[in-house]
C-alpha positions in Angstrom: -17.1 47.7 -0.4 -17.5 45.0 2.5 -18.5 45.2 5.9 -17.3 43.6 9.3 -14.3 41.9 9.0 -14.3 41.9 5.5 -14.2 45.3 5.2 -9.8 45.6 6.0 -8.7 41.4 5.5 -7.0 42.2 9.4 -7.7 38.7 10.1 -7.1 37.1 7.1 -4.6 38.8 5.0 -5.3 37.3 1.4 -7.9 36.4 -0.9 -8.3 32.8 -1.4 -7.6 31.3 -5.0 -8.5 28.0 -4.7 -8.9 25.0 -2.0 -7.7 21.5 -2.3 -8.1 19.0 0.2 -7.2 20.6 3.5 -5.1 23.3 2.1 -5.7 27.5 1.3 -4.0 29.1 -1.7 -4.3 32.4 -1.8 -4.1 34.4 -5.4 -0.3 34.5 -5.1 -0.1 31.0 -4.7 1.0 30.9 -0.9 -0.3 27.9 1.0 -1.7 27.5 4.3 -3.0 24.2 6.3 -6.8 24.8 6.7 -8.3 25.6 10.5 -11.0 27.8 9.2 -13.5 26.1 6.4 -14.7 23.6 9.2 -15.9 26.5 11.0 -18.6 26.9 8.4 -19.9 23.6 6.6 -16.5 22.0 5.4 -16.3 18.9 7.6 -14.3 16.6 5.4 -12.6 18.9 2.8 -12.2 21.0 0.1 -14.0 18.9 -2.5 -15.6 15.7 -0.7 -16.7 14.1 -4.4 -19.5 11.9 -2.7 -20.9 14.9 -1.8 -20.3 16.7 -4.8 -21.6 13.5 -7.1 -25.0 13.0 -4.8 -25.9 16.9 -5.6 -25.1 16.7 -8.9 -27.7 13.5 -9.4 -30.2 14.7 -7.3 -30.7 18.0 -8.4 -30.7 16.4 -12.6 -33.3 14.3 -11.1 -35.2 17.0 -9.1 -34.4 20.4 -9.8 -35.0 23.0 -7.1 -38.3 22.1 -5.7 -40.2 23.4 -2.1 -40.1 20.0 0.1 -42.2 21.9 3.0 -45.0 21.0 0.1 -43.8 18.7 -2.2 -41.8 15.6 -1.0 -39.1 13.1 -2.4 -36.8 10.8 -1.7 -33.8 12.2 -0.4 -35.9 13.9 2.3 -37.3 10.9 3.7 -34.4 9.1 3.3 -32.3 12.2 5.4 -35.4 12.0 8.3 -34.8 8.7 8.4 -31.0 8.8 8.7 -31.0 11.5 11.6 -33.6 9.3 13.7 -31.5 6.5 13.6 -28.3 8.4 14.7 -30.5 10.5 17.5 -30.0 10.0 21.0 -32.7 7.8 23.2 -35.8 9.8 22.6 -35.7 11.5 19.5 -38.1 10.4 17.0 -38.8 13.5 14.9 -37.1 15.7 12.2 -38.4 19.5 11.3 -36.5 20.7 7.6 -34.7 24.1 7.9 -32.0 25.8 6.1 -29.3 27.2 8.8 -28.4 26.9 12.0 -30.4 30.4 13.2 -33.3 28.7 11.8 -33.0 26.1 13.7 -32.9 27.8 17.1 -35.3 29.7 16.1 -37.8 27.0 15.8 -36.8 25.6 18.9 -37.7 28.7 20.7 -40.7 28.4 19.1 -41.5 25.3 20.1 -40.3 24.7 23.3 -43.0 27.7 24.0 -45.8 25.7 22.2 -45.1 22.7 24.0 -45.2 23.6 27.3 -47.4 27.1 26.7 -44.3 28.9 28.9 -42.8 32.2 27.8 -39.0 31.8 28.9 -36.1 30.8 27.7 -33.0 30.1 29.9 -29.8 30.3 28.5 -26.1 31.3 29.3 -23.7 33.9 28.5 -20.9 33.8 25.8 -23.0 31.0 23.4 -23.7 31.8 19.9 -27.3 30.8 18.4 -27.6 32.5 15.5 -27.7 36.0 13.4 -31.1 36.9 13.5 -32.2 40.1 15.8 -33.7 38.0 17.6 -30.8 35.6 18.4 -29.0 37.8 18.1 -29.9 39.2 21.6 -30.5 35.8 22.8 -26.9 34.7 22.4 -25.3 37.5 24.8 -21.5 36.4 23.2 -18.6 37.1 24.8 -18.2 40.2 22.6 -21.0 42.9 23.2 -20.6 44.3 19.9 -22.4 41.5 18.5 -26.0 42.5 20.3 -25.1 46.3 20.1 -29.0 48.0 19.9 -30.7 44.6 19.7 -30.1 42.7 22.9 -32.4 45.6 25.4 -35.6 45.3 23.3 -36.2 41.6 23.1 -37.7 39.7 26.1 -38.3 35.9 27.1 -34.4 35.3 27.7 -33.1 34.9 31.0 -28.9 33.9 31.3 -26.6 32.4 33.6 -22.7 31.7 33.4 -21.4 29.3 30.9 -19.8 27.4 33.1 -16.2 27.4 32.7 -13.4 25.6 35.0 -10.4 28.1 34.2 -11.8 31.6 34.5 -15.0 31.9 36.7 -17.3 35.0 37.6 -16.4 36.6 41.2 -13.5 34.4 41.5 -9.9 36.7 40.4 -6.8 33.9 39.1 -6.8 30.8 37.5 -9.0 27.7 38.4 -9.5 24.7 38.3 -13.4 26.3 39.5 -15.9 23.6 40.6 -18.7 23.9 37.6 -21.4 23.4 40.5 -21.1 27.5 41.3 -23.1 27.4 38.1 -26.1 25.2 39.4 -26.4 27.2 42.8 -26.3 30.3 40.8 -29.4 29.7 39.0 -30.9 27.8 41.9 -29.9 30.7 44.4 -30.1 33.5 42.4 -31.7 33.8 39.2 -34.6 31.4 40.3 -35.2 33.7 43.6 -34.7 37.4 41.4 -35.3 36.9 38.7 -37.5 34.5 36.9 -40.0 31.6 38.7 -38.9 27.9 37.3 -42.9 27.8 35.9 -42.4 30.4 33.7 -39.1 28.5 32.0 -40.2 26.8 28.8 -36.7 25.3 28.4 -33.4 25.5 28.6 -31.1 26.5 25.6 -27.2 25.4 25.5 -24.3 24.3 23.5 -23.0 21.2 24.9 -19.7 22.8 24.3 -18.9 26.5 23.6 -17.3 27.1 20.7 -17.5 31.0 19.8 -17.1 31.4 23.6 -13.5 29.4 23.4 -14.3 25.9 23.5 -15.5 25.6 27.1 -16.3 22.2 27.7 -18.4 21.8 30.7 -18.1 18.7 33.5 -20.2 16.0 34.1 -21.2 17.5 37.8 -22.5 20.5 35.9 -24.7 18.2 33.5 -26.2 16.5 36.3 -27.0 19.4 38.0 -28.6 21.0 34.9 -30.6 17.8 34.1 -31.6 17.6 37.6 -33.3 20.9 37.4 -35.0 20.7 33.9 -36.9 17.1 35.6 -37.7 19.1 38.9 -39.5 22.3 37.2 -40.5 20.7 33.6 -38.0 22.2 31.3 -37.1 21.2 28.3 -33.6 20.6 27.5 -32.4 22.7 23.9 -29.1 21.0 23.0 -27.7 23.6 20.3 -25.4 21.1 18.2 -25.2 23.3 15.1 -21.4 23.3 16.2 -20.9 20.1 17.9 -22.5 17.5 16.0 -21.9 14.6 13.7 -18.0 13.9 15.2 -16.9 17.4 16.2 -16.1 16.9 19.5 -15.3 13.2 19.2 -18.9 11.3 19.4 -21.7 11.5 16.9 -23.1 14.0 19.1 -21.2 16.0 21.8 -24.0 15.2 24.4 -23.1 11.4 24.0 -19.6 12.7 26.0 -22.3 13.1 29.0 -25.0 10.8 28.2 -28.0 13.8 27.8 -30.8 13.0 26.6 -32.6 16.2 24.9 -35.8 17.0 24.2 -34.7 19.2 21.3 -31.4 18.9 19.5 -30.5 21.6 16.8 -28.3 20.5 13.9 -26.3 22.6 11.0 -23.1 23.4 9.6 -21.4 19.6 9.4 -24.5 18.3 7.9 -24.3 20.0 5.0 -21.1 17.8 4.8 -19.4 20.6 2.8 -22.5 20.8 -0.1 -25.5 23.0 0.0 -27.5 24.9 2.8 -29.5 22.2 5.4 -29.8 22.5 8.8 -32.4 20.4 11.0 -34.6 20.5 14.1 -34.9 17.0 16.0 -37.1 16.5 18.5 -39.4 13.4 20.9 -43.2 13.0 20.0 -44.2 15.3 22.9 -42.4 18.5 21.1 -43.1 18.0 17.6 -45.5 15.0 16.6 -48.4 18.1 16.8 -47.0 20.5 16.6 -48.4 23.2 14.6 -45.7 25.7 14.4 -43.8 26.4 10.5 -40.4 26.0 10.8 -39.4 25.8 7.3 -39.0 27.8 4.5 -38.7 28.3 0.6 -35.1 26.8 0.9 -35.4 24.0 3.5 -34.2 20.8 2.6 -34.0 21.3 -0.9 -33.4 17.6 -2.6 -29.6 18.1 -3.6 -29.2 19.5 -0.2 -30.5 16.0 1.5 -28.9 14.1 -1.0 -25.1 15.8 -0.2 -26.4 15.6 3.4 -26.7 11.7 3.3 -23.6 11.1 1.4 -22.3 13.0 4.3 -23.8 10.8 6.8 -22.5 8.1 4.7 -18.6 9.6 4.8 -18.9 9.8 8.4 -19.8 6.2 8.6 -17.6 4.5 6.4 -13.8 6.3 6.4 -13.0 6.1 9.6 -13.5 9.7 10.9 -14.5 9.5 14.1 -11.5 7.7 15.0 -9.4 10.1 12.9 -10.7 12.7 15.5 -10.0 10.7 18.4 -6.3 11.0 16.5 -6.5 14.9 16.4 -7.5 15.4 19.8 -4.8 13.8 21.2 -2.4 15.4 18.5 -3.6 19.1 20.0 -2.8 17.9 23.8 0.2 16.4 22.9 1.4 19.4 21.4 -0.2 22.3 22.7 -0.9 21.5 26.1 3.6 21.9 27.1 2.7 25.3 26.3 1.5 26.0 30.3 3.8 26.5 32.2 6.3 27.0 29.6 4.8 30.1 27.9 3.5 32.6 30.6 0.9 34.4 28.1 -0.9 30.8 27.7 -3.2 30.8 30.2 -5.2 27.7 29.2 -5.3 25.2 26.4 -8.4 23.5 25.3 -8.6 20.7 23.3 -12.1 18.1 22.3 -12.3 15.9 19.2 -11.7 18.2 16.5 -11.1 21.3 17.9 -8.5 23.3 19.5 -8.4 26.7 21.8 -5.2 28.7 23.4 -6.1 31.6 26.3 -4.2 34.1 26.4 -3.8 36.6 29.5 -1.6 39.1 30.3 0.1 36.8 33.5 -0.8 33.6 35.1 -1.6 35.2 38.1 -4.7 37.9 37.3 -5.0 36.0 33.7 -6.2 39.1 32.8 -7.4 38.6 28.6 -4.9 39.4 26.3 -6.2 39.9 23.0 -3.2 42.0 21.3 -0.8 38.6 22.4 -3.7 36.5 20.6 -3.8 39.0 17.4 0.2 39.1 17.3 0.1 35.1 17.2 -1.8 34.5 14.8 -0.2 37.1 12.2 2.9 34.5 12.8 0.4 31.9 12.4 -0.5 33.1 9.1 3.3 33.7 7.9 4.1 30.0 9.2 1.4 28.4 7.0 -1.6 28.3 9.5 -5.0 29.6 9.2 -7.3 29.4 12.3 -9.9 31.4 13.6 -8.9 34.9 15.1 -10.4 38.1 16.0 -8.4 40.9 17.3 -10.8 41.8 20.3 -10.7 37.7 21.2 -7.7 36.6 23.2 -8.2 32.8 22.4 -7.5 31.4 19.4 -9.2 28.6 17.7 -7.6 25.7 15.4 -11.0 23.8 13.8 -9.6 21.4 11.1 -11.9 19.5 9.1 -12.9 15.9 10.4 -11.1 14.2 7.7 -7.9 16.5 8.1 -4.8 14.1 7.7 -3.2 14.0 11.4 0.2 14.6 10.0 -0.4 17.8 8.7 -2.4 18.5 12.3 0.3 17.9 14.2 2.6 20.2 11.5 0.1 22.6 12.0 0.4 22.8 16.2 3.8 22.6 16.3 3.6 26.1 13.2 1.2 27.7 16.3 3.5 26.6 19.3 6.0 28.6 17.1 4.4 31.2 16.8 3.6 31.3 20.2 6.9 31.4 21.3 8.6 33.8 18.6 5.9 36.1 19.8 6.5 35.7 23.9 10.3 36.3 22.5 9.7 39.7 20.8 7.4 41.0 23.4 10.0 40.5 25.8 13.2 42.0 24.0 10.4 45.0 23.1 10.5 45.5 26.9 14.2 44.7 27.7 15.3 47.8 25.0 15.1 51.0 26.3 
């Protein structure tokens, strides 16, 4: 009846009956502690009822109406909220409805702006569902631009960088994120692509889909370096990152960039309707002729859930509730090296959370049956996170607002499980 990984439940084995707070309950009434609706447009909850209340008023006042055309309040009020939160540089918003739109409008633009026909980007990233980004976001799964990724030009890729497992290098790292600079210098810049024909260059600040990789500030410089040299544009995808994920407003504050394009979605929404958002200087967008919106794009309840949003963010504390979280997930996850020889590598940033697994410590080759088998014990412990069976890192993304108590419950559930699981693959291969 469904398709993908709807089609069996493998990776999540229930239908859900109801939410509350930052809990699951499936129809038999089994409970689990929430890693999963954050992933989408959850960022404070089940039911945020600021969000909920805001909505409700804006769409009695407004109805549905086409703001591309026809303005109102909550969309000025929304433009005006993101400029004043944007890094140094940013003084322009573009209405769109999801984060695919949104990179696709950069692409546009970044084109228009500087009248150049490529696109730099790096493997494993995720932009998006469209063919077109599609093919553009080369994950780390190949399935995913099966038939789309050989018939659509303007992308070149390099690396994502990434300090633990590194291309041409076999073990474990640390790896010195600089390989990735020289390789585009060196390489792609030589073979494959001239640096006048780059319009811009298009990256998550952190990687989520591609198992929270969370690049070093000698890699940022670098990158920087070479966008003010040839005249790129720097495309900071944020659909994941922003508005407190990863500890600041926006994960490029960790670094101090300063884009010419930043892409919101997902946490904007703040858990209410559809909204996602291009930000951009005066140079990219001020003239800029190019559509970017659509029938749905900031629809008035929409902005008006989206600024209570803003306004949660501002008031309760969460940024320093995720400050709590992160240091919940090293605190607990992190004695898992060393101890546990299937973890390779445990990553943790604001609100977010990642465990590699690999076969040994030694090749670390990927080992997604270990990841699968974890997070079925996962699921029987009480935890939901994000899991696919051809991955071998798992992913804990609890909302913003998450209490830390039930964070830290939740790690020590997947330490468990981690453990129980190393302990019945080893008595599988002690019996004969």
């Amino acid at each position: 009846m469904l398709n993908g990984a709807l089609r069996g439940g493998d990776d999540v084995p229930f239908v859900l009956g109801r939410k509350r707070g930052h809990i699951l309950e499936d129809v038999d009434g089994n409970t689990f502690a929430d890693h999963v609706s954050a992933w989408g447009a959850a960022p404070y909850g089940a039911h945020p009822g600021p969000v909920r209340d805001a909505m409700s008023r804006a769409w009695d006042r407004y109805g549905m109406e086409i703001t591309n055309y026809v303005q109102s309040e909550p969309v000025l009020e929304l433009a005006e909220r993101l400029i004043e939160l944007a890094p140094e540089g940013i003084t322009r918003v573009a209405p769109t409805v999801t984060g695919t739109e949104a990179v696709e409008g950069a692409v546009k633009l970044a084109r228009e702006a500087t009248g150049r026909p490529i696109i730099l980007s790096f493997l494993g990233q995720y932009h998006g569902e469209s063919t077109y980004l599609t093919a553009a976001s080369s994950t780390d799964r190949p399935d995913n631009t099966s038939a789309n990724a050989q018939y659509v030009p303007g992308f070149v890729f390099a690396p994502y960088p990434n300090r633990f497992r590194a291309p041409f290098h076999r073990g474990p790292g640390p790896h010195d994120e600089t390989l990735y600079i020289e390789f585009i210098e060196d390489w792609l810049l030589r073979h494959q692509v001239e640096p006048s024909q780059i319009a811009g260059v298009l990256i998550e600040p952190v990687a989520g889909e591609a198992g929270i990789l969370v690049p070093s500030q000698d890699f940022w410089e670098g990158l920087t370096r070479l966008c003010r040299e040839h005249g790129w544009l720097l495309i900071c995808d944020e659909v994941q990152t922003c508005l407190g994920r990863c500890g600041p407003i926006w994960a490029g504050d960790l670094w101090g960039l300063r884009p010419d394009i930043l892409l919101l979605g997902k946490s904007i929404a703040a858990g209410g309707q559809p909204i996602a958002a291009i930000m951009a200087t005066e140079a990219v967008l001020a003239a800029s002729g190019t559509h970017l919106g659509g029938t749905y794009a900031w629809e008035p309840a929409a902005c008006a859930g989206a600024i209570a949003g803003l306004d949660i963010l501002a008031r309760d504390g969460i940024l320093e509730n995720v400050a709590e979280l992160e240091q919940i997930a090293r605190a607990e996850l992190e004695p898992l090296k060393g101890h546990v020889p299937e973890v390779g590598d445990v990553r943790a940033i604001g609100a977010w959370a990642a465990i590699e697994f690999v076969t040994d410590p030694l090749t670390i080759a990927p080992n997604p049956a270990f990841q699968a088998a974890v997070h079925r014990a996962a699921v029987l412990r009480g935890v939901v996170a994000i899991s696919e069976e051809a991955k071998w890192v798992y992913r804990m993304q609890p909302a913003l607002s998450m209490e830390p108590e039930l964070y830290r419950w939740s790690c020590r559930q997947v330490a468990a499980a981690i453990e129980e699981t190393a302990r019945t693959l080893e008595a599988d291969a002690e019996r004969p």
